[in-house]
N, C-alpha and C positions, 0 to 999 in steps of 0.2 A: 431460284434464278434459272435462267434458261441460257445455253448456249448454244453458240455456232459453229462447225469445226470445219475446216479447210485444210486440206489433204498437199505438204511440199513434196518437195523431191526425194526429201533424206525424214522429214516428221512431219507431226500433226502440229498444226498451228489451233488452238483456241481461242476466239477472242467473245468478249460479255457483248451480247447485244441488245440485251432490257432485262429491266427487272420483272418478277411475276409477281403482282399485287396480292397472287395467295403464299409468297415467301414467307416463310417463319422468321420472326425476327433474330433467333440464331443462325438463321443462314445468311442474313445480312453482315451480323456481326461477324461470320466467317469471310465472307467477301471483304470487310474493309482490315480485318486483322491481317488477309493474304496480301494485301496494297500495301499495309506497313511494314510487313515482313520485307518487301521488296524496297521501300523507301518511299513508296507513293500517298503524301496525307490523303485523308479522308475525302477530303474538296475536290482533288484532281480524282479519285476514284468515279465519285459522283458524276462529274462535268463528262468524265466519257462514258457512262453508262447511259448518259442522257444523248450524247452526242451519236452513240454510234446506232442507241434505238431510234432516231430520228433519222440516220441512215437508210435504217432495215426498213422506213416505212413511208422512204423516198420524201423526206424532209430536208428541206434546206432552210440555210440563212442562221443558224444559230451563232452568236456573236460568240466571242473566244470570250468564255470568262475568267473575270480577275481571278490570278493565280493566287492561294494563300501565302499570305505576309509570314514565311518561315524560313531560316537557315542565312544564307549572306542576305537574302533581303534583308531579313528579322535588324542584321548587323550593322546594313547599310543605314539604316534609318534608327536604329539608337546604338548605341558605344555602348560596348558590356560595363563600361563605370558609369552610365545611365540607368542601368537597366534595376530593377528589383530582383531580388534574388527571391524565391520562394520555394519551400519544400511543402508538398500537397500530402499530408499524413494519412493516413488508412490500413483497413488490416486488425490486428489484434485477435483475441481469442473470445469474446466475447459470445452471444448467440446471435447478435447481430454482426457478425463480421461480414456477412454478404453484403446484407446492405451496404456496410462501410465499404466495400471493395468497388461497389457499384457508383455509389457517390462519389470517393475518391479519382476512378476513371472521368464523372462526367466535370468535376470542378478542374481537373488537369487538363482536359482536351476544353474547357473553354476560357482557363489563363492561356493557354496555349497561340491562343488566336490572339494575343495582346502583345504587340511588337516590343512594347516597353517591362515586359516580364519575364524574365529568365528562370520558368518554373520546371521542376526536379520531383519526380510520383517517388515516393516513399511507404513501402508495406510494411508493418507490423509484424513479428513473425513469434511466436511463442510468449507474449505477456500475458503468464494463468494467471499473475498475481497483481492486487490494484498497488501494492505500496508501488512507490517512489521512485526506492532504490533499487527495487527488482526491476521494471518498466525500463530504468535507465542499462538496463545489464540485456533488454532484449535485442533481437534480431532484428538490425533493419537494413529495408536490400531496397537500392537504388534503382529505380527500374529503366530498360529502356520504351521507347514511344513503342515499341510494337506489343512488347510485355503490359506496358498499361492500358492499352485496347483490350486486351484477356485476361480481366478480371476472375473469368473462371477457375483460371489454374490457381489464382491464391484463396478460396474457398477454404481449403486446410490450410495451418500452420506449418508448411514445410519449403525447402528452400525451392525457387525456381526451376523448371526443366529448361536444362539449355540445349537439349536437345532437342527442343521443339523450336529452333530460333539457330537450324544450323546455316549455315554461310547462303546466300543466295545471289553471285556476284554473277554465275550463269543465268539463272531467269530473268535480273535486271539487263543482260547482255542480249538477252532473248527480246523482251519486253523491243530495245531500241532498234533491234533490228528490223522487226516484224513491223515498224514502226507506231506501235501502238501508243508510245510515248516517244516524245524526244528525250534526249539526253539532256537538254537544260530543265526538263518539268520532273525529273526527279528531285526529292529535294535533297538541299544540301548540307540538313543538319546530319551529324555525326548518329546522333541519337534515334533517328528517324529509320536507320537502315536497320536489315536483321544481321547484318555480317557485325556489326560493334554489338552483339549480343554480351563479348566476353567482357566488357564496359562493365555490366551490370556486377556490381560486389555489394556483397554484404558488411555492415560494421553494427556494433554497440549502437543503440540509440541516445544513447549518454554522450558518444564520441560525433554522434552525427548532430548532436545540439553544441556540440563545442564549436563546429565546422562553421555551423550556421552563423552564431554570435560571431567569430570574426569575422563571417562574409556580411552583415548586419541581416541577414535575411530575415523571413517571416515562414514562421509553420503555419500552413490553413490547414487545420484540425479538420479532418472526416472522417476520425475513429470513432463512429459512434456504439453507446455500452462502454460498461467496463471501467479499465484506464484512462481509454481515451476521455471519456465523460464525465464522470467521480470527483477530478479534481487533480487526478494524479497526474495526470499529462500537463496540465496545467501547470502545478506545481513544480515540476521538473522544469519545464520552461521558461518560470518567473527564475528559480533558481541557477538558470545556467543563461540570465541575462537576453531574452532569447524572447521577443515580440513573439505573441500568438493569436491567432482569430481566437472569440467568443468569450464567456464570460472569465472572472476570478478562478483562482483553487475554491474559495468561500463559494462562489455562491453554485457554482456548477457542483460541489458536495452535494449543496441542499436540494437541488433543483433534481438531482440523478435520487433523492431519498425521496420516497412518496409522501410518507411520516414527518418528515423537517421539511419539507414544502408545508403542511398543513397546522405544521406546530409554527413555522416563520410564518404566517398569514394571521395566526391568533395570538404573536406579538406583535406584530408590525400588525393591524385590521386595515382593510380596504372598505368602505364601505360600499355594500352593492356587492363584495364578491366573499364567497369562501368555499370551504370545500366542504366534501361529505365527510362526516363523522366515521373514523377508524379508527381497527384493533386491531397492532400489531402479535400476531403469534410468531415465538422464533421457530427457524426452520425444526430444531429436534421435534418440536411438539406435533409435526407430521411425519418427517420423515423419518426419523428411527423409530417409533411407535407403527409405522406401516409395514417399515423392512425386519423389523424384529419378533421373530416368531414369540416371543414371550410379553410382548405387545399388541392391545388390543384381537387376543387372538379367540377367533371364534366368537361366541355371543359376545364375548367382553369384550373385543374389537369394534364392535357396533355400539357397544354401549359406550363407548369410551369415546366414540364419537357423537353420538348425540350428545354425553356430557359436554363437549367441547362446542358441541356446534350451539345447545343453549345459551351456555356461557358467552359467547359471543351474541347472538339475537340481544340475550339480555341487556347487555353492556348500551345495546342502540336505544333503550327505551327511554323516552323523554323528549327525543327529537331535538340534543343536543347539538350543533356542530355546524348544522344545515341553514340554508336559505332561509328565509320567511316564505314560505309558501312552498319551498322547493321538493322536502319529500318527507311523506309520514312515517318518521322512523319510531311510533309507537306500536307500532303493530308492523314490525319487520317481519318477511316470510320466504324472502330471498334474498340472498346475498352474492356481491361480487368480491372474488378472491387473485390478487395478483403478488406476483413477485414487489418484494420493496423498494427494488433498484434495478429495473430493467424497465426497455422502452419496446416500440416499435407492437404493441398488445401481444409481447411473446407472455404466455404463463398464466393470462387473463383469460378466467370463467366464471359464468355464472353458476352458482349453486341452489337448486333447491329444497335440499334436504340434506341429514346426516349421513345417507347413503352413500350422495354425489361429492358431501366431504372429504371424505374414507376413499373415494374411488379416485379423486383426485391427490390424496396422500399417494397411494399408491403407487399414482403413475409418475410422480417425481422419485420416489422411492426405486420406482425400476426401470426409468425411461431416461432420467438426466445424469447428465454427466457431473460429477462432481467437480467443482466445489459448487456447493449447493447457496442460494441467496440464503444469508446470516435469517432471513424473518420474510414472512409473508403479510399482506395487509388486506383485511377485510373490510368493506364498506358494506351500506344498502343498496340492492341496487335499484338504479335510476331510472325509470323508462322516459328517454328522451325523444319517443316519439308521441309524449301526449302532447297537447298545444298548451300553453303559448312557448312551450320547450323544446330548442332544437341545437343539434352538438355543432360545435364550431372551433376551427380554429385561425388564431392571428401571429402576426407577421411582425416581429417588433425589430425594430434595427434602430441603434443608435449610441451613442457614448452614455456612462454611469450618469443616471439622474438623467437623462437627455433623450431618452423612447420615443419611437413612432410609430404607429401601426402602419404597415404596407399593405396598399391597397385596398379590399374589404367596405366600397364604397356604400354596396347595398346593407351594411348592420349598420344597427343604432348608435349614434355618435356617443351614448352614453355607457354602451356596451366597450365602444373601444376606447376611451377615458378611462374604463375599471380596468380593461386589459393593458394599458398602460403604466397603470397605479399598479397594478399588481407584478408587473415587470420592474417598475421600482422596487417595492418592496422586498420580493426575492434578489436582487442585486444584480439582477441581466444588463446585460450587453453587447456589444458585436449582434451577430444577427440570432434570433432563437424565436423559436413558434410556441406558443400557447394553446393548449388545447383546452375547453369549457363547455359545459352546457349552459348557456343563453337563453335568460327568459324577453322573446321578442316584444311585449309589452314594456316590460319595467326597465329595461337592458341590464338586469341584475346576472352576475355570473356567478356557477358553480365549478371551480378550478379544477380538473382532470387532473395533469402535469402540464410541467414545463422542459421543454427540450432546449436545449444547449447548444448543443451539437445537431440542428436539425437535417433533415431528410433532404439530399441531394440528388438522388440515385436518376434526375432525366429534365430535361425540361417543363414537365406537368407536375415536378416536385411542390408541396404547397408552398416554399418560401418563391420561388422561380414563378409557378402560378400567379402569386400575388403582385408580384412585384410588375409582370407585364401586366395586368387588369388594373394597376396603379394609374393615377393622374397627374403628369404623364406618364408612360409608360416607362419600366424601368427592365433595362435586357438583362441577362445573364452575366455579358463581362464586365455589365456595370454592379451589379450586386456584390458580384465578386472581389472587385476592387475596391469597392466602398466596405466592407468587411475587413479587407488587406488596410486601408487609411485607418479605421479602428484600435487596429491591434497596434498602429504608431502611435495612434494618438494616447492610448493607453500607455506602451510603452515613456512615452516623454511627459508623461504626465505627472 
């Protein structure tokens, strides 16, 4: 960013006079978290970065633009026993908890623009465990609007800095003086400001779903990994009466297991789709055999891997599991290895020997934090850059039995009929993305996973992606709300 500084009687005045198109996109996000600190949303930061470089460059005529719909407007125009009440969930301990911090921000800052929405950012804070009953004993802290702009700071499980968020009733005092804003374009939610920092409390997340069921609210789930994903959030939610975005406890289990994805598809068969044939090994059979010096140690550490890594090849031979056409797993000579319950391709490599095995044992052995995934799963690997094969993924939104693919106009209509089928199958709902390799001839699919809880984290998110390249196009806070109608529908169902 570049600034101006102009020299008073008694200080230095500041003010932003354009932006610099080579800014880091964290220096942006420092600009607009410094507007919230002060009480200025996003949109009025904008409007005079544009306005006063239009200044600097002896521009006129710029129309006063609509102010954001927030605070007594927001009120003016619906009555809080109009409004929806919604807690925007994110956080947790998972490996994806960035992601989730990141999503969470951008699904909160676009209910936010929705007059008839009364939405509340809620982190995660300490859930190492998926049960239930632990999840409901976690930490969760109410955020305010400036805290949910800086996702950064909740990257670890620990409580908020409030002292990053101390009082700033002089620089908004500054701000009107210098007249860089007026005093009615502040806004005038409570939440909005950094002085109600001390707003922000921590409770139970058990006691914050109790909060919610009397307020009728809705959780929109963006913990993705973990609790959030598994079933467990889920479950606590059906449990304490309590509407949520996206799938069941059932099927978001399945869907977060790579293994019971693949075993649900060869009892439930789609035809046209399935997946690649895998071997689940549990975690001990790498990771203590790598960390235990009485383990694979020395030549028998190597050898003890290639018995392992045979063992596996062997198991693929026949070309059970696959496609017709889709991959020769008789003569398997590479392998892909990933965690059995995580998303986002944390954990996923290719192997091509017993060496890269063992080197990968290792590196969970001395690089992850414990708790370790219960099992890892092995497949063939795929190369989905030969033709007529290429990876994809789809956009399915809609109520149990009721699918639709979003958007995705240029695949084969018979590709997104399997990815459909196949969303039945596993028991999807609310919105969730499919990821597959698609053979562009036959539109047969080979299933990857299935996300639940999908990828939020910006507007080029693939479900956001899809939904505006939709016919007609479909925005962000309409996605959003059609997700929020879901979780009633389900609810009163």
């Amino acid at each position: 960013t570049t600034t101006t500084t102009t020299t008073t009687t008694d200080r230095h005045r500041i003010r932003l006079t354009r932006l610099d198109p080579r800014a880091t996109r964290l220096a942006l996000e420092r600009l607009l978290l410094s507007g919230a600190k002060c009480g200025l949303p996003i949109e009025l930061v904008i409007e005079h970065v544009v306005r006063n470089s239009m200044h600097r460059s002896g521009v006129s005529g710029m129309k006063k633009m609509s102010p954001p719909v927030t605070g007594a407007q927001a009120a003016a125009q619906a009555s809080d026993e109009d409004k929806m009440k919604v807690y925007v969930v994110f956080g947790g301990s998972s490996s994806q908890r960035r992601q989730s911090c990141r999503s969470g921000r951008h699904v909160y800052l676009t209910l936010k623009r929705i007059p008839t929405i009364d939405v509340v950012a809620v982190v995660l804070n300490n859930t190492n465990n998926n049960a239930s009953s632990q999840l409901a004993d976690a930490t969760a802290w109410r955020l305010s609007y400036a805290s949910a702009l800086d996702p950064d700071q909740w990257d670890a499980p620990r409580a908020p800095d409030a002292g990053r968020f101390a009082p700033s009733k002089r620089v908004r005092a500054d701000l009107e003086k210098y007249g860089w804003v007026k005093p009615s374009e502040l806004s005038s939610c409570q939440d909005t400001m950094m002085h109600h920092h001390n707003e922000q409390r921590s409770t139970r997340f058990g006691a914050l779903l109790a909060v919610a069921s009397r307020e009728g609210a809705i959780i929109f789930n963006a913990a993705h990994g973990g609790a959030g994903e598994d079933g467990a959030l889920q479950q606590l939610c059906v449990s304490s009466g309590v509407a949520y975005t996206g799938s069941s406890p059932l099927a978001s289990r399945v869907c977060m297991d790579k293994a019971a994805t693949a075993k649900a598809l060869v009892q439930r068969p789609v035809h046209g789709a399935t997946c690649l044939p895998k071997r689940v090994v549990p975690a001990s059979a790498l990771v203590s055999k790598a960390s235990d010096e009485r383990g694979w140690g020395g030549r028998e550490r190597v050898e003890g891997a290639k018995r392992l890594w045979l063992d596996i090849v062997s198991s693929f031979s026949g070309g059970g599991g696959a496609a017709p056409g889709a991959a020769d797993t008789n003569n398997v000579t590479t392998l892909v290895v990933k965690p059995i319950a995580e998303g986002a391709s944390r954990g996923v490599r290719r192997l091509m020997d017993e060496r890269e095995l063992l080197a990968y044992a290792e590196d969970i052995a001395k690089n992850q934090a414990p708790p370790f995934p219960y099992a890892y799963v092995f497949e063939p690997f795929f190369d989905a850059s030969r033709a007529p094969w290429v990876e994809c993924s789809f956009t399915l939104m809609g109520a149990l039995g009721d699918l639709r693919v979003v958007g995705q106009s240029t695949i084969d209509a018979r590709a997104k009929e399997r990815a459909r089928a196949v969303g039945h199958a596993l028991g999807v709902e609310g919105c969730a993305v499919l990821d597959a390799f698609v053979n562009t001839d036959t539109g047969e699919l080979i299933v990857i996973e299935m996300n639940t809880v999908p990828d939020m984290t910006s507007p080029d998110s693939t479900a956001f992606a899809h939904a505006r390249n939709a016919d007609p196009p479909i925005d962000a806070e309409t996605l959003c709300t059609r997700a929020l109608s879901l979780a009633l529908v389900r609810r009163f169902r």
